[in-house]
N, C-alpha and C positions, 0 to 999 in steps of 0.2 A: 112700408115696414115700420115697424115700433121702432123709439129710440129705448136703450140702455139708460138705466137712472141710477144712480147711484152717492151714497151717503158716507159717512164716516161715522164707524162707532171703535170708542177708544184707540185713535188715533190706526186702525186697520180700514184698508179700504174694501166696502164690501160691496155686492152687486144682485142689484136687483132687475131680473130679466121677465118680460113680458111674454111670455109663452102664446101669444097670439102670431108672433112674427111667421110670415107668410114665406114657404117652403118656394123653390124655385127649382125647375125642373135642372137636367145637367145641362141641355142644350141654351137653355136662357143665361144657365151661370157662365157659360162658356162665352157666349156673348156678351154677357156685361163685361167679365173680364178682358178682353178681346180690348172692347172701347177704353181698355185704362192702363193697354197694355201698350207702353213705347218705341215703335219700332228703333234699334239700332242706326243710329249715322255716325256715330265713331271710326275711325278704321284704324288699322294698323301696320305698319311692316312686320312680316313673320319671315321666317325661311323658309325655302321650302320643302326643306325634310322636315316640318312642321304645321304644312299647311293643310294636310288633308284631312277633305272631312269640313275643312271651312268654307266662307262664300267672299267669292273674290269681289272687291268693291270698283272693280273697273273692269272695261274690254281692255283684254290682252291682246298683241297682236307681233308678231316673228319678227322681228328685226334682221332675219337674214335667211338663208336656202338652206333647205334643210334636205338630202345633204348640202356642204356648200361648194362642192364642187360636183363633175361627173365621177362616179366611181365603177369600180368594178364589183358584180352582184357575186364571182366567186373564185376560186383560185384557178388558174389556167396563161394564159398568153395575148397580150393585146398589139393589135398592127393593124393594117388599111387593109379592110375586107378584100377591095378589091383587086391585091396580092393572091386573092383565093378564087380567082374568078375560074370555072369550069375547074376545080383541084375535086380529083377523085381516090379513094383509096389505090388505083391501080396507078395513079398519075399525082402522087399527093404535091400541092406547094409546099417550097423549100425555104424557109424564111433563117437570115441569121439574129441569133439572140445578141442583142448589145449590153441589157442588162437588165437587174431585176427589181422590183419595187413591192413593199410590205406598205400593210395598213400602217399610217403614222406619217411613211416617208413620201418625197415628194419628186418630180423626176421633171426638172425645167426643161432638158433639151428638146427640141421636132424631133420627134421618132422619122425620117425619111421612109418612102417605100423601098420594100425589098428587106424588112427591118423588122424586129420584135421583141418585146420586154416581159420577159416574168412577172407577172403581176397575181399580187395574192388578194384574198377577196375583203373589201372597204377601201384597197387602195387608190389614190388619185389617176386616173386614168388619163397617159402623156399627151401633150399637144401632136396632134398628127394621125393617132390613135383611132378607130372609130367603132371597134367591136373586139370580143374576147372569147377565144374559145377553151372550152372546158381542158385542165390536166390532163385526165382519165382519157380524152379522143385522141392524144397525138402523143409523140412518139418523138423525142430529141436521140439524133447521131452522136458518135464521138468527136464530130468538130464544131461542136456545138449550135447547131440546128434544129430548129422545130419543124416536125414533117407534119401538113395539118390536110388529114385525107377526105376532107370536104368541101365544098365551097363555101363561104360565110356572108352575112349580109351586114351592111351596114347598120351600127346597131343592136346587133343583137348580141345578148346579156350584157348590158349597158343600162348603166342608173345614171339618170340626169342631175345635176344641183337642181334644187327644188320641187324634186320628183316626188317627195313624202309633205316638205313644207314648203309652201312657196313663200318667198319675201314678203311684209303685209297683210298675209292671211289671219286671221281670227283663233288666235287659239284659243283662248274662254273668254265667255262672254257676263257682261257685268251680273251681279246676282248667280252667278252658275257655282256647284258645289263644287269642288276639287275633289279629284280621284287620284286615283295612283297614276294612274293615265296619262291625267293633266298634269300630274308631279315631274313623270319625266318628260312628255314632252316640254315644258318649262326648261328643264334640267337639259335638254338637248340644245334648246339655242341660248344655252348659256348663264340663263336667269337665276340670282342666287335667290333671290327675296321676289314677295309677291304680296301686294297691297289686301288686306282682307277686311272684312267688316268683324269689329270685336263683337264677342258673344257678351251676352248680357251678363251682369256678376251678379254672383248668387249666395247669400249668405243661409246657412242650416244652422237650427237652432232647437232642440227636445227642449218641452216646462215638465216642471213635473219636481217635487222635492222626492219621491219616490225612486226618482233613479242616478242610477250608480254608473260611471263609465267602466269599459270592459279591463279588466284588470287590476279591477279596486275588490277590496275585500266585501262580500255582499252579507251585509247585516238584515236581521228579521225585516221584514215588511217591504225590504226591498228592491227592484228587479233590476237588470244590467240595461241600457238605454242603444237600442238597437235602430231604432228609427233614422236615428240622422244618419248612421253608416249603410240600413240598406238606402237611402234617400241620395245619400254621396256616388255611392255606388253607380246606382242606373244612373245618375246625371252625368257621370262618366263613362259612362258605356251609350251615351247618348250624345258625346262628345260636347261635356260642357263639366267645365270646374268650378267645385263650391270651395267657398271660406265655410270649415266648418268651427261655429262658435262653440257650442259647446250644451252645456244644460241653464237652461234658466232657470231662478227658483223659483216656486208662488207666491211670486210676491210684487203684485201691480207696478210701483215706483222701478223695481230694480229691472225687473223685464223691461219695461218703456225707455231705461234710460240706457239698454246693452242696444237695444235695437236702434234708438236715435243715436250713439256712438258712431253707429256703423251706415246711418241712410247715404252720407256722403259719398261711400265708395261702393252701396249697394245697387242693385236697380232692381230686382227680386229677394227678398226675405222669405222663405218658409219654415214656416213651426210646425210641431208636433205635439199636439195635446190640449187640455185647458182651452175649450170650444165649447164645453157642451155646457150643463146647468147644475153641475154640484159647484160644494163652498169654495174649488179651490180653483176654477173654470175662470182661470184669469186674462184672456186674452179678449175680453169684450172690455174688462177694465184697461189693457193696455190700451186698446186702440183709442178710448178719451183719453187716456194720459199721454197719448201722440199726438193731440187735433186731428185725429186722422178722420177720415169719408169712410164710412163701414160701403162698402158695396153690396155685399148680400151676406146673409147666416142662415146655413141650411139650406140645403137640395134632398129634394125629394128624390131620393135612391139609396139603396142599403147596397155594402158599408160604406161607413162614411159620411152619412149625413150631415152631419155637423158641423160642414167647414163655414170658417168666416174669413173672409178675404172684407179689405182696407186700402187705402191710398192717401197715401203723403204725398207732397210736392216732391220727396226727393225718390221714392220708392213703390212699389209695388210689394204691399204682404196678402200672403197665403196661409191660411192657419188650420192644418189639415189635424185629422182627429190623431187623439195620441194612439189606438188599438193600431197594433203592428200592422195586420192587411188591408186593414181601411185606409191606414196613413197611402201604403203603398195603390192598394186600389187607386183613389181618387189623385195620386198625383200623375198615373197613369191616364186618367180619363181630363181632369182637368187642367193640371199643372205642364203636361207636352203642350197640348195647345199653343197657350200662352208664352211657353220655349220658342216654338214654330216661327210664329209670328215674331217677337222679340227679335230673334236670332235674324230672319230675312232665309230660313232653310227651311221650307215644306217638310224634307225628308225627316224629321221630328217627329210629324204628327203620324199619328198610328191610322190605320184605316180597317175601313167595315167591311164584311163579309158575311156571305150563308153558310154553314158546314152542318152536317150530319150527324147528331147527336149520338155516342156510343153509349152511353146510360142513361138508367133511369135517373130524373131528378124530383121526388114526391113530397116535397116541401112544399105550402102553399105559399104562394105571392102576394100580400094583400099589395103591397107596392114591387114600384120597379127596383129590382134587385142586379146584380151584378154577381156572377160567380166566377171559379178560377177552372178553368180549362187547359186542355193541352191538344194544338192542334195537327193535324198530319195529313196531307192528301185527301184534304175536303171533308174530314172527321173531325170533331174534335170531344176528348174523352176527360171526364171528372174524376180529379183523383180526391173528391169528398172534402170532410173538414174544411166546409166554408163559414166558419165564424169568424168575425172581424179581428179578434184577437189570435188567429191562429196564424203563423206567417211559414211553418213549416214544407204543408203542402203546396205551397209558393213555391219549389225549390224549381220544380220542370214545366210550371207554367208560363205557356207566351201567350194564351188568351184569356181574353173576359167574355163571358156567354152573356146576353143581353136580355134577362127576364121582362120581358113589360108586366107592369102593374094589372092587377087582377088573375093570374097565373095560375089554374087550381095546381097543377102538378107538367112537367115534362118528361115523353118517356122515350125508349130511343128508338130512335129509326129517325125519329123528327129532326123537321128542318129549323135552323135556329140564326138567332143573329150573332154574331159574336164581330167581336174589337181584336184584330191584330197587333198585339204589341209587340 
């Protein structure tokens, strides 16, 4: 790849770019990126009504029975089965009630034979005890008796301690994501906190003297700066939190020196804008005014082409084009990735599939393109207005359709690639 040269006229730094620089497909970006991308070994204590959704940085394992004792699976009567031996409806055993016990409570004395305790259902089941029959089969006297018109076995409707967890058994395992699942069984044997690997921190950042944040008064020429908020957005919806900075102006020195501000607590930077080749395309300047490694500028696919990604010692930046759906496009296609990996969670990366084209799409391809879909039970349908600037018809899309280069036209009924997001 060309290097970036650049000069100083009257004291403004200006840039001259080599239009030879060699295009790189997505999959080659994704890989260089990949190689500069730092896997997480931080961890953290969280709580764990905070932990889901993260990736635990150890095996977990029960410290105790889960239940931790024998219980009763539901409300009814517990005594020594074999008080019930040959007991028939016509000949029912006659057992007396001593007393009763609820979930919570606990009941130390030997239940003896010829003996029986009310027992409601989670309750600890008495020493002596060895089965429970259901409320609804039996039938207590006025001298307070239980008539139980069955015979009963040892055993039965009876929950052992450690019948759900056993002691030392594996509850998640190092690397494994937490679910609600994992939340409460954690939460069952006790566990407040739970060691997790920190998510990569992520600083957003729009260039552009052209934009205005949303609730500023919008004067001629313009626009409101929407980029870092839908970019905030899905990164939250993808369970990871940005520092959002704010707008950079164009102006090479001040850009370089917000972003080096911020490398020490950053590990991902990405911008919005200022990539491509007009006067105000200042992010090829910042990356010399960082010593930064350019890694690649430009991938051969629409929209979006234009990003430039860079690497400092302390940081990883992405500098994705400032058009609304390209921003978005490719931080979907390139920037999850590099989340994935980072993070130590697979569940980031989006994956490929075939679906069923429900429209026509008769734009020609000279390259590989990317459009916005919406998919549904192996279909997926264009809702049009695919220009890189257009981020509207973004509202219901979960797919990208996967044009290869040289495409004269798509029409439907056809099988297609498309990118689950």
């Amino acid at each position: 790849m060309s290097e970036l040269k650049m000069v100083s006229t009257r004291g403004e730094l200006e840039i001259q770019i080599d239009m030879e620089v060699e295009e790189v497909t997505l999959e080659q970006a994704i890989d260089l990126l990949l190689s500069q991308t730092d896997i997480t070994n931080m961890r953290e204590s969280v709580p764990i009504g905070e932990a889901v959704g993260r990736i635990s940085a150890d095996v977990i394992t029960a410290p105790m029975d889960q239940p931790p004792f024998d219980r009763s699976p539901l409300d009814g009567y517990t005594f020594h089965a074999i008080d019930t031996y040959e007991a028939s409806r016509e000949r029912p055993a006659v057992l007396e009630v001593i007393g009763e016990i609820c979930a919570g409570d606990h009941y130390d004395d030997y239940i003896p034979r010829g003996k029986a305790v009310r027992i409601m259902t989670g309750a600890p089941i008495p020493i002596g005890c060895d089965c429970v029959v259901r409320q609804e089969d039996v039938a207590v006297d006025k001298c307070g008796h239980v008539l139980i018109p069955m015979e009963m076995h040892r055993h039965q409707n009876y929950c052992f301690a450690g019948e759900d967890i056993a002691a030392d058994a594996v509850l998640v395992e190092a690397d494994e994501r937490l679910t609600a699942a994992h939340i409460g069984v954690l939460a069952s044997m006790g566990l407040r906190r739970v060691d997790v690997w920190r998510r990569p921190r992520i600083a957003l950042a729009g260039t552009g003297d052209e934009l205005v944040e949303p609730g500023q008064e919008l004067t001629a020429g313009k626009i409101y700066n929407s980029n870092i908020y839908t970019l905030a957005a899905r990164l939250q919806e993808l369970g990871f939190a940005a520092q959002v900075i704010g707008i950079l102006p164009d102006d090479v020195p001040t850009a370089a020196q917000v972003i080096s501000e911020h490398a020490a607590d950053t590990d991902i930077f990405i911008t919005t804008g200022g990539v491509s080749v007009g006067k105000k395309d200042i992010m090829h300047g910042v990356i010399r005014a960082l010593q930064a490694e350019r890694i690649f500028w430009r991938m051969a696919i629409k929209p979006g082409a234009p990003v430039l990604t860079y690497k400092t010692d302390d940081l990883l930046g992405i500098a994705l084009s400032g058009n609304p759906f390209a921003a978005l496009a490719t931080f979907e296609l390139l920037v999850r990735p590099v989340l994935a990996q980072a993070s130590r969670n697979p569940a980031v990366m989006y994956h490929r599939q075939q679906a069923i084209l429900d429209d026509d799409f008769l734009k020609v391809s000279a390259g590989r393109r990317f459009i916005r879909g919406r998919y549904h039970g192996g279909h997926v349908h264009l809702p049009g207005h695919d220009e890189s600037g257009v981020l509207f018809s973004a509202r219901h899309c979960n797919a990208l359709v996967d044009i290869p280069a040289g495409t004269i036209e798509l029409q439907r009924g056809m099988v297609v690639d498309i990118v689950r997001l």
